[in-house]
C-alpha positions as a printed Julia matrix, in Angstrom:
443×3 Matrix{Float64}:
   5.46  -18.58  -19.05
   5.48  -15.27  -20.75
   6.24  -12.05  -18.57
   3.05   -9.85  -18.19
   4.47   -6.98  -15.94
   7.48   -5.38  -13.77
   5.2    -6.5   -10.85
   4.04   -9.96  -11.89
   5.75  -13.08  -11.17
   3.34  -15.78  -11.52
   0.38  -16.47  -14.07
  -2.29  -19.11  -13.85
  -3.09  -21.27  -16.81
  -6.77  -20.92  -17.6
  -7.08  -22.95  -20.67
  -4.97  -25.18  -23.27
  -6.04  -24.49  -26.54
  -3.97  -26.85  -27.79
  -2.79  -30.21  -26.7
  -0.12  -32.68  -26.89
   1.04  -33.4   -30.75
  -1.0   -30.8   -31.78
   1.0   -28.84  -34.9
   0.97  -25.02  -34.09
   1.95  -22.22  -36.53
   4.29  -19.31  -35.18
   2.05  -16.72  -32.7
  -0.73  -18.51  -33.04
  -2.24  -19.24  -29.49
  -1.3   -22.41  -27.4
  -3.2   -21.26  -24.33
  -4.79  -18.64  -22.07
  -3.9   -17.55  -19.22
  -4.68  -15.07  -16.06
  -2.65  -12.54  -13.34
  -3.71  -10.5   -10.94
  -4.35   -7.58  -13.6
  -5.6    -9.27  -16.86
  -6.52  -12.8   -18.75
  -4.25  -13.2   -21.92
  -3.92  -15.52  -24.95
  -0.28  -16.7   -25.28
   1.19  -16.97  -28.55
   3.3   -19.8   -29.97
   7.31  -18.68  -30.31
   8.09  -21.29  -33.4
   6.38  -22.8   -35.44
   6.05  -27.05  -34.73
   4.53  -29.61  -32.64
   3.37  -29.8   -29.39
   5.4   -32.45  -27.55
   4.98  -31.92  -24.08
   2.81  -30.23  -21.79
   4.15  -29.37  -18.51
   1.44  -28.1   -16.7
  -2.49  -28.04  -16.26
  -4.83  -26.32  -16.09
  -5.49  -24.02  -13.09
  -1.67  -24.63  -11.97
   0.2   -21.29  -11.31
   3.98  -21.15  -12.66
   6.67  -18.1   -11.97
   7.07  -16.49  -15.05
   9.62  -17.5   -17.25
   9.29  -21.29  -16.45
   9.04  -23.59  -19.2
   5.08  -24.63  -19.56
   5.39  -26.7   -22.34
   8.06  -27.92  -25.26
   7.29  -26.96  -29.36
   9.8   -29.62  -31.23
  10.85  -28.34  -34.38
  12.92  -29.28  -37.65
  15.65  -29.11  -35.48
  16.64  -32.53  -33.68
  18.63  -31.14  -30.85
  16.73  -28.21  -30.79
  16.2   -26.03  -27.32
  13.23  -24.78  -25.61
  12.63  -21.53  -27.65
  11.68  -18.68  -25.36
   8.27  -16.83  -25.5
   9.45  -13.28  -26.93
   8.21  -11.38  -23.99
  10.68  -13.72  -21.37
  13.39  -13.21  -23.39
  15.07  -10.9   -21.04
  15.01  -11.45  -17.26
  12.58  -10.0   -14.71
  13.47   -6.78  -12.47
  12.69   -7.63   -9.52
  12.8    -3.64   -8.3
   9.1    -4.76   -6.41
  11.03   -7.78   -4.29
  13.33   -5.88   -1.99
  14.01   -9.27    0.55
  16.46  -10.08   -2.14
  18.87   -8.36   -1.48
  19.15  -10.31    1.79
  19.76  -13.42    0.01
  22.51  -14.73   -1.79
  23.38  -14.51   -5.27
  21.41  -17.41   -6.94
  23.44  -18.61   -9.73
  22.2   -19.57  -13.42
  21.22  -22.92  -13.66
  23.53  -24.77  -15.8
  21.37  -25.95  -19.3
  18.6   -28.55  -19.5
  17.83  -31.77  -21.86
  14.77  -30.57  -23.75
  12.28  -32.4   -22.07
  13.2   -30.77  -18.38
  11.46  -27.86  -16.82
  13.53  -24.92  -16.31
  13.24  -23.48  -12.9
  12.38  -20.29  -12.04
  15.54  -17.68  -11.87
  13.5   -15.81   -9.74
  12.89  -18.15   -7.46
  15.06  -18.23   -4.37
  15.16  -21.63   -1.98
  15.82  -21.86    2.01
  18.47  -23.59    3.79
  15.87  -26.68    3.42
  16.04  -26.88   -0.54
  13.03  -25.36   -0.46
  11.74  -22.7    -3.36
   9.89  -19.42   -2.97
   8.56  -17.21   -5.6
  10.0   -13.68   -4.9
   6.27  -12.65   -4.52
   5.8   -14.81   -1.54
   9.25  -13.09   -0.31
   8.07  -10.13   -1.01
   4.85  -10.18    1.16
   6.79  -12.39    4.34
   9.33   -9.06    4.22
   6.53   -6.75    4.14
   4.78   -8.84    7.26
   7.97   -9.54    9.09
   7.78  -13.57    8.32
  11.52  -15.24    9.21
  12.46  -17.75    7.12
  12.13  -20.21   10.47
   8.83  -19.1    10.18
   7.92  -19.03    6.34
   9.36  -22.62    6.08
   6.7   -24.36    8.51
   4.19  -22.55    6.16
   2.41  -25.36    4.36
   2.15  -25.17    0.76
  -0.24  -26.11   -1.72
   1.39  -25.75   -4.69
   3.42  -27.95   -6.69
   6.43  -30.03   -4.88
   4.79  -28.11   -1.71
   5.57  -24.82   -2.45
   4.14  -21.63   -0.85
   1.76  -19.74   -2.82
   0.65  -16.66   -2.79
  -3.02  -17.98   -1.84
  -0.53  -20.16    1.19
   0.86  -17.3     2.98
  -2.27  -14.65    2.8
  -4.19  -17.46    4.22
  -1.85  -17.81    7.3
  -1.67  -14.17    8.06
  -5.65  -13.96    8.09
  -5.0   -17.1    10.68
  -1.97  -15.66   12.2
  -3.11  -14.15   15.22
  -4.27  -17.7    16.6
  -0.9   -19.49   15.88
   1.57  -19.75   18.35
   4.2   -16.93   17.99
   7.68  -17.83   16.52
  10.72  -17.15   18.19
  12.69  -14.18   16.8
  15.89  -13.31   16.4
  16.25  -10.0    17.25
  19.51   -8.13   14.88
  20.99   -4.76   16.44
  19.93   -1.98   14.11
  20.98    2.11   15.13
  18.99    3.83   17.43
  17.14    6.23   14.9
  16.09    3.29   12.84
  12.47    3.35   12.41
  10.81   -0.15   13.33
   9.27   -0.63   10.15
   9.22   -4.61   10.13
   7.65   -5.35   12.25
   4.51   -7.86   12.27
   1.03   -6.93   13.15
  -0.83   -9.33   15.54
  -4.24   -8.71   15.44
  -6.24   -9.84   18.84
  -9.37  -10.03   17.23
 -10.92  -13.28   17.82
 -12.13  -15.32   15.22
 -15.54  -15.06   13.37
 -17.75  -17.89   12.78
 -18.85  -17.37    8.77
 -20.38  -21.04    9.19
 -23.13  -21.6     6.99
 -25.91  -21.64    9.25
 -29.37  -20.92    8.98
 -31.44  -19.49    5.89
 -28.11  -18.65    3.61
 -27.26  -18.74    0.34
 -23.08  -19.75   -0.54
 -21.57  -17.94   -3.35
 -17.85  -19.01   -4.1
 -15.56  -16.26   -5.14
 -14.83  -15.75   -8.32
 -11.01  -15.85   -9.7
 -11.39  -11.96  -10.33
 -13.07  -11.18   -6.85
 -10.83  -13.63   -4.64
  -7.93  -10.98   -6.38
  -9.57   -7.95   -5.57
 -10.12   -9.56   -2.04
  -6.18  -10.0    -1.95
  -5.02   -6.68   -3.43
  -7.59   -4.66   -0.87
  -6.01   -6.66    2.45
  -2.33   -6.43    1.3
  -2.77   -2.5     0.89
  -4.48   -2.55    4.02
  -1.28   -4.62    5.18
   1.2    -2.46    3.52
  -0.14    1.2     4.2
  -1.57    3.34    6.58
  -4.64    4.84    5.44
  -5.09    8.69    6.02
  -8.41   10.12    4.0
  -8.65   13.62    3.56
 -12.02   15.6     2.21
 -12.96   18.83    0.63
 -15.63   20.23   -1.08
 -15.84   22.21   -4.74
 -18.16   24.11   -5.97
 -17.81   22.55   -9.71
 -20.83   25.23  -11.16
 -18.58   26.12  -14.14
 -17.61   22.73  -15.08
 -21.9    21.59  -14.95
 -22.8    24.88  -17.28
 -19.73   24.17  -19.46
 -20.43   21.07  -20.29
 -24.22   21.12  -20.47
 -23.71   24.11  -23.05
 -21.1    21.77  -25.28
 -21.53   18.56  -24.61
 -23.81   18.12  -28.44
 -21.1    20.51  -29.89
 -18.43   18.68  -28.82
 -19.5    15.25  -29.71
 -20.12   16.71  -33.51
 -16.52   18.18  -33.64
 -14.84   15.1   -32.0
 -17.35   12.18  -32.11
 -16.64   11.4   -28.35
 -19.04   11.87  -25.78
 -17.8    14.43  -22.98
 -17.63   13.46  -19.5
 -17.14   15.1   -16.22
 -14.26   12.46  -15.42
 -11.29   13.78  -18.63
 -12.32   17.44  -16.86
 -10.76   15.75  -13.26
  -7.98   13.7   -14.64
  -7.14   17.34  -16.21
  -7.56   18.99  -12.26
  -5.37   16.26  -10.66
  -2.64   16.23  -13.42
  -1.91   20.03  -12.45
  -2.4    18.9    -8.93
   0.11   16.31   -9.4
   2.64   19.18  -10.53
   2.43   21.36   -8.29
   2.75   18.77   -5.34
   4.62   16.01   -6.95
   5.33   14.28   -3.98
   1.78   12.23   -4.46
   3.49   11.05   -7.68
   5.74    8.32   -6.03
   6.29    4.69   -4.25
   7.81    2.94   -1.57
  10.53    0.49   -1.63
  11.37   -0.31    1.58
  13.08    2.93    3.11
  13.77    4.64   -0.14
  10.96    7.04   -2.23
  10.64    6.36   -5.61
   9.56    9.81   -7.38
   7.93    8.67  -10.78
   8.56   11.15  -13.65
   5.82   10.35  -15.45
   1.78   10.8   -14.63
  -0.12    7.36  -15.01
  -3.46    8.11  -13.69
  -5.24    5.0   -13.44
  -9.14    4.99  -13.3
 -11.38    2.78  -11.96
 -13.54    0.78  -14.18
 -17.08   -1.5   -13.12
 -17.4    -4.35  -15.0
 -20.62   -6.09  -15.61
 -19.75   -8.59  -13.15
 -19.69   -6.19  -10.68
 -15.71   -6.69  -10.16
 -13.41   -3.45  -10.83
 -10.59   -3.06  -13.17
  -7.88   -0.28  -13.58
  -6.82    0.98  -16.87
  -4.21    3.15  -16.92
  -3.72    6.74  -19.03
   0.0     6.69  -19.88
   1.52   10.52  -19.82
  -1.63   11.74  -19.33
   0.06   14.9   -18.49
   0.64   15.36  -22.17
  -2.84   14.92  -23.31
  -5.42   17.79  -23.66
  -9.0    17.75  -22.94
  -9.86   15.63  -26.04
  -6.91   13.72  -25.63
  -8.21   12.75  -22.16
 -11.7    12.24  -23.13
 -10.92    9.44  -26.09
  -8.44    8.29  -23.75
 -10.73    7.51  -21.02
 -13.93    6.5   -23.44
 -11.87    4.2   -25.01
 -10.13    2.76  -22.12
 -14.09    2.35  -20.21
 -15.1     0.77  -23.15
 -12.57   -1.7   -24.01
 -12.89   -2.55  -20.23
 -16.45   -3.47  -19.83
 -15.74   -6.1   -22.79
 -12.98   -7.33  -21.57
 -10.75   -6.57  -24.53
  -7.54   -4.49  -22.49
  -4.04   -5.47  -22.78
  -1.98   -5.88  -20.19
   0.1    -3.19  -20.49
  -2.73   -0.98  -19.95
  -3.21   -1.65  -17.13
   0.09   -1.41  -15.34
   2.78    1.74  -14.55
  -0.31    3.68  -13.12
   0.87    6.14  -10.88
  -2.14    7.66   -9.63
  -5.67    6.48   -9.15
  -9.34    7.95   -9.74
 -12.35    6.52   -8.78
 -15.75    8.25   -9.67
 -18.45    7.21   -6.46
 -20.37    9.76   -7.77
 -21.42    7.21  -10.7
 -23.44    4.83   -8.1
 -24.98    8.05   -6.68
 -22.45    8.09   -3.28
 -21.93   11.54   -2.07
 -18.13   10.63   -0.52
 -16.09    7.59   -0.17
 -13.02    6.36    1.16
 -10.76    4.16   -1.19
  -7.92    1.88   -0.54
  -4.83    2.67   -1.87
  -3.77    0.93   -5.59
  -0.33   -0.43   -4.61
   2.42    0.5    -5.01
   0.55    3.87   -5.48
   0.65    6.32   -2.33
  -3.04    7.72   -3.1
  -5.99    7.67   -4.92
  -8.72   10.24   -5.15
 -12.91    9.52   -5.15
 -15.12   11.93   -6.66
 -18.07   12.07   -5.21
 -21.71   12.96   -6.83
 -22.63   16.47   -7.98
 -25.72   17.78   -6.27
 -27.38   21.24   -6.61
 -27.43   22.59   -3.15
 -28.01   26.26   -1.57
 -24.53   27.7    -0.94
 -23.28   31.31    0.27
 -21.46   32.97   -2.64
 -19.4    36.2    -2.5
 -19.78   38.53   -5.14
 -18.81   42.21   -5.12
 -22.23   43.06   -3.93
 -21.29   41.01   -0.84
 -22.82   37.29    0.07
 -25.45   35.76   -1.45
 -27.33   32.63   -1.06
 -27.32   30.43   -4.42
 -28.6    27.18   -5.73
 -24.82   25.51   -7.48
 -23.61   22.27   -8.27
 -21.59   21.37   -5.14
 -19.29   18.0    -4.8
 -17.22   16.37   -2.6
 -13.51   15.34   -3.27
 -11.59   12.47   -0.97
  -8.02   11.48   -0.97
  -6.58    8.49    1.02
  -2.74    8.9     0.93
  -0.22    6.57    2.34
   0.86    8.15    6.18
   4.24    6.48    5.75
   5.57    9.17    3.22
   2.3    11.44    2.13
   1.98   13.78    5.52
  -1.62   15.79    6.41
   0.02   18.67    4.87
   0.97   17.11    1.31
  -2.06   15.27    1.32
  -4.36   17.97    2.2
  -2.89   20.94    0.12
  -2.72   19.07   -2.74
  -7.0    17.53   -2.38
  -7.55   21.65   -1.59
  -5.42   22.32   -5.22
  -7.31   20.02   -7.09
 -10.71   21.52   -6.17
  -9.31   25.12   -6.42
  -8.78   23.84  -10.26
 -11.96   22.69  -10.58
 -13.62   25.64   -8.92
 -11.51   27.92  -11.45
 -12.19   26.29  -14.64
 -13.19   28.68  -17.11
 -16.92   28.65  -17.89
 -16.2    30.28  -21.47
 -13.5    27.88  -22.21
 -13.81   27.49  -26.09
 -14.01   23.87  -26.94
């Protein structure tokens, strides 16, 4: 199973375009599969015949895991690795293991055995975990007394990540396990500790007039993502409003102009990007993670935006160093990016290392919203719609009452490290950029 990510440790197997003694010719594709950011084709790392199949379809294997075995010219040959496992993991997203012992390399394999997972990581009862399941019983304070009486669904019984979300939503009914509670220093922050939420449960039953729609594989993700940030970070959301007059003149003035000079359409969304990536250096605090009690400052300015698809699911493509990019470098960027998204044609590196997200509201006509936070991002930023509204305006004459183009900006930050003041100085910088830009700016 090929690696897709830093932050992915499991894929799902969609399809087998090939089967069992099927001949295959080097990278050409053996099957498809799906993560939680993107559906891929997998390409074949030798040339020769398919001998074995290892698992189905719909099964999800840790990365790195041997899915099937080519044989080759080669008698004695090994399972050849798929180029992009050919070096292990990091595993800089699964801090519970440093808490475990040293795993050590399992020794080598006849060619018709599965190799397990190196990231995987058993309990005192032999039994494995994914480092992602880890991962998320750290972040919910789940023992491992606990995490082993989870049932699993998976193969041999293991825990999924569908498993464990599925008990937390239940959690608050279960009995509560007993704890063992470890001395830690007086100034230490109680950070892991579980929620129990008292909420009683909801009957969703299917009574009456109703109509049930399953979730699909994209939306059951989304659904995932959205309740682990939720999990993970304490949402603070922040608004201001610009006046973004300058910006709406500009670019009704150049917009023909500019598409003849650069054959891209111009947007009002490259024009924010270009706002927030100043933002982002002048407060670069905004521009980091969280690994457990440590802040990760990230160097470089990823600003993801968010993408509908025609299915009415969401996607995030990411501009790499957009920091580097001018105006037109933004606005290909992001036309391309939009494009290739609503057909379903990105790669999965462009959709990862996003440091900071955007999401334009103003698109479906919303004035405001309030968006969850893109983990392991610490914010994200809505734009809202631009509306002409009467506004006071001072001029050297003294105040006046004009029609402009008026707009509301929102920024949900991560409490745990992004304070009120961060937060809100750098929302009020953004829209001090966009309230400055230059109406004559030459194109």
């Amino acid at each position: 199973m090929p690696k897709m990510g830093e932050s992915i440790m499991e894929a799902t197997i969609l399809n087998w375009v090939k089967k069992e003694g099927d001949d295959v010719e080097m990278d050409e594709t053996i099957l498809e599969i799906a993560t939680d950011k993107v559906d891929s084709e997998v390409p074949s790392p030798v040339a020769g015949k398919i001998a074995k199949i290892l698992f189905q379809v719909d099964d999800t294997v840790e990365i790195g895991k041997v899915i099937a075995i080519i044989e080759t010219e080669g008698e004695n040959a090994t399972p050849a690795a798929t180029p992009s496992v050919a070096e292990p993991a990091k595993e800089e997203s699964a801090p519970a293991a440093s808490a475990q012992p040293a795993v050590p390399a399992p020794a080598p394999v006849p060619q018709q055995q599965a190799v397990p997972a190196t990231a995987a990581v058993s309990s005192t009862e032999g039994r494995f975990y994914s480092p992602l399941v880890r991962n998320i019983a750290k972040q919910e304070g789940i023992g491992q007394a606990e995490l082993d009486r989870i049932t699993g669904s998976g193969k041999d019984g293991r825990v999924t990540k569908k498993d464990i979300l599925s008990y937390l939503e239940n959690r608050s009914s279960a009995p509560a396990p007993q704890q063992v509670i470890q001395p830690t220093a007086p100034s230490a922050p109680a950070i892991d500790q579980p929620i129990i939420s008292n909420t009683a449960p909801v009957d969703v039953s299917g009574k009456g007039n109703v109509e049930i729609i399953e979730m699909d594989r994209m939306r059951r993700l989304i659904a995932d993502h959205m309740v682990n940030s939720k999990h993970t970070s304490p949402h603070v959301t922040s608004f201001v409003e610009a006046d973004v007059t300058p910006i709406v003149e500009w670019r009704n003035r150049n917009k023909h102009a500019f598409q003849q000079k650069f054959g891209e359409k111009i947007t009002y969304t490259p024009i924010f990007i270009e706002a927030i990536v100043r933002a982002i250096h002048d407060y670069p605090m905004v521009n980091v993670s969280v690994d457990g009690t440590n802040i990760i400052r990230k160097k470089d300015i990823n600003i993801g935006m968010a993408a509908a698809l025609p299915s009415g699911n969401l996607i995030v493509p990411v501009i790499k160093n957009a920091d580097h990019l001018s105006l037109i470098g933004l606005t290909k960027a992001v036309n391309d990016l939009a494009g290739r998204a609503r057909n379903n044609k990105l790669k999965p590196a462009e959709i990862q290392d996003g440091t900071f997200t955007v999401t334009n509201v103003g698109t479906f006509g919303n004035v405001m919203g309030t968006p969850i936070i893109n983990q392991p991002q610490v914010a994200i930023m809505a734009v809202g719609a631009i509306r002409k509204r009467t506004a006071v305006v001072e001029t050297e004459y003294g105040d006046l009452v004009a029609v402009r183009h008026m707009m509301f900006l929102s920024l949900s930050y991560d409490h745990r490290v992004v304070d009120g003041m961060l937060g809100g100085s750098f929302l009020r910088r953004v829209g001090d950029y966009l309230e400055a830009f230059d109406a004559n700016r030459p194109i």
